[in-house]
C-alpha positions as CSV (number, residue, x, y, z in Angstrom):
1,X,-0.8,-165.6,-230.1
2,X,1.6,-167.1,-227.5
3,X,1.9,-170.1,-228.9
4,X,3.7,-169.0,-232.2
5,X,6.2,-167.1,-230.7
6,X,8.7,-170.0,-230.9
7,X,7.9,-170.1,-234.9
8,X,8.8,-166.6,-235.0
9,X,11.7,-166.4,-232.6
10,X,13.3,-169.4,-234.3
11,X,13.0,-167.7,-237.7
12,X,14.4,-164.2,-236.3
13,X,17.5,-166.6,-234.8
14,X,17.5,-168.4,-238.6
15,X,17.9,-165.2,-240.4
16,X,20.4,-163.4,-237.9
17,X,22.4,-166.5,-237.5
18,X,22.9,-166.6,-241.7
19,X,24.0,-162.7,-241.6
20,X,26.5,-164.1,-238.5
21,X,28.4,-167.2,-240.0
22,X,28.0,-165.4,-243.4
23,X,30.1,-162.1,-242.5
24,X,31.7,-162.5,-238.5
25,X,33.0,-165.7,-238.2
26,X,36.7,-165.5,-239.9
27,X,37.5,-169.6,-238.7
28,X,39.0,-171.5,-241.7
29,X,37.2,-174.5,-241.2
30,X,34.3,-173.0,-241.6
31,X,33.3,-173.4,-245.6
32,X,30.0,-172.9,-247.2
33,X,27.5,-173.3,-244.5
34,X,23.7,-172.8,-245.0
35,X,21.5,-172.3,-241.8
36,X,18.2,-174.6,-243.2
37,X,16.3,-173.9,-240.0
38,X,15.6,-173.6,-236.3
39,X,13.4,-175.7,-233.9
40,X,12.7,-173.1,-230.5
41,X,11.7,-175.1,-227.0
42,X,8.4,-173.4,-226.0
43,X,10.4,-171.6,-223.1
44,X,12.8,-170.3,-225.6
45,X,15.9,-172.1,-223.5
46,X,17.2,-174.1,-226.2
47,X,17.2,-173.8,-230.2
48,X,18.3,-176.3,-232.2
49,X,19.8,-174.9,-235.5
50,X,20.1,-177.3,-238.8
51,X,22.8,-176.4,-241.0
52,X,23.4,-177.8,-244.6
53,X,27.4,-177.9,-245.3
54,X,28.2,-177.9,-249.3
55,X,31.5,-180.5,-249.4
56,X,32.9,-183.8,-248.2
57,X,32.3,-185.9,-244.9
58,X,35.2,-184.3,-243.6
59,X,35.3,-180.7,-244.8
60,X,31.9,-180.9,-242.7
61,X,32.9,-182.3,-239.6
62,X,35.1,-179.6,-239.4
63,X,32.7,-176.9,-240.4
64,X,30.5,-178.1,-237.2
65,X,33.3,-178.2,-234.7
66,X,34.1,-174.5,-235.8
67,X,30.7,-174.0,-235.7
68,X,30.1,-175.1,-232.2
69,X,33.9,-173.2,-231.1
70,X,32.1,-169.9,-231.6
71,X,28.9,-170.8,-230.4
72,X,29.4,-168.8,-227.4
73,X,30.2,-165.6,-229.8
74,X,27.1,-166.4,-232.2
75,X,25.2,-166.7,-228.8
76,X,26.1,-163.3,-227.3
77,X,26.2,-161.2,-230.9
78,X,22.7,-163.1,-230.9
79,X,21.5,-161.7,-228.0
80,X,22.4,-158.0,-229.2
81,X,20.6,-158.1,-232.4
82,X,17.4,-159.8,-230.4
83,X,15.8,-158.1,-228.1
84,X,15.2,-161.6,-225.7
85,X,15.5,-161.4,-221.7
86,X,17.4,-164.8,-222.1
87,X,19.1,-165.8,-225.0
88,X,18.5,-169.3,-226.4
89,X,21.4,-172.3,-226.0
90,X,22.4,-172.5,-229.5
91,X,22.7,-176.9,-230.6
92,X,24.0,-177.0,-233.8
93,X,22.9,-180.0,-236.2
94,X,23.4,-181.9,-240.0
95,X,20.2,-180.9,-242.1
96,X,19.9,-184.3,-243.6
97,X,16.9,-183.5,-245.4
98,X,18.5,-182.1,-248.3
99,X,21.0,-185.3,-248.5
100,X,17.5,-187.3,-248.5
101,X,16.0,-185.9,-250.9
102,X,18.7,-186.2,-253.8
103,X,19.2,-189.9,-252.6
104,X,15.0,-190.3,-253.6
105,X,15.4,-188.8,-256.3
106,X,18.4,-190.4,-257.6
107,X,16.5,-193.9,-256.9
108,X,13.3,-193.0,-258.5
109,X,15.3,-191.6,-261.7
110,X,16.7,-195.1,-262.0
111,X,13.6,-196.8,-261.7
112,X,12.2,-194.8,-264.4
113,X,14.9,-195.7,-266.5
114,X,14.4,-199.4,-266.1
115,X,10.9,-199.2,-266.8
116,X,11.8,-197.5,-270.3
């Protein structure tokens, strides 16, 4: 039972962290920003958190830089709503996956038209 408490603590921080970006954080660089999901270290130190960002290169370079300035905020509000003796560090990262996928399906819709 131990061993899936990361699973559960990372989807906890996943939905919490949502709620957070959604309805606290007032930056302007911050535009439409999706947490995908969260990888927990077995000790629950560190949590890496995948975002999806809807816009351009640079609308979401600037969306992880505000991001990352109030990392320390989403860390402590964080550490209010979960009940953890220590809070996880919070890394933010690009979820590429979605970018991926469109790019595969883009390249198998154009092989389907050259086989017509």
């Amino acid at each position: 039972m131990a061993n899936n408490r990361p699973g559960r603590v990372g989807e906890q921080i996943k939905k919490e962290l949502s709620l957070l970006i959604q309805s606290e954080l007032k930056d302007p660089r911050i535009g439409f920003v999706t947490v995908t999901g969260v990888d927990v270290t077995n000790d629950l130190s560190q949590a890496k958190v995948y975002l999806s960002v809807f816009g351009s290169e640079e609308e979401k370079q600037a969306s992880l830089k505000g991001i990352e300035r109030a990392s320390g905020f989403l860390r402590s509000e964080l550490g209010k709503l979960i009940r953890l003796r220590h809070t996880p560090e919070l890394i933010f990262k690009f979820d590429e996956s979605i970018q991926y996928g469109s790019h595969i399906e883009k390249l198998l819709g154009e092989i389907t038209k050259e086989d017509k």
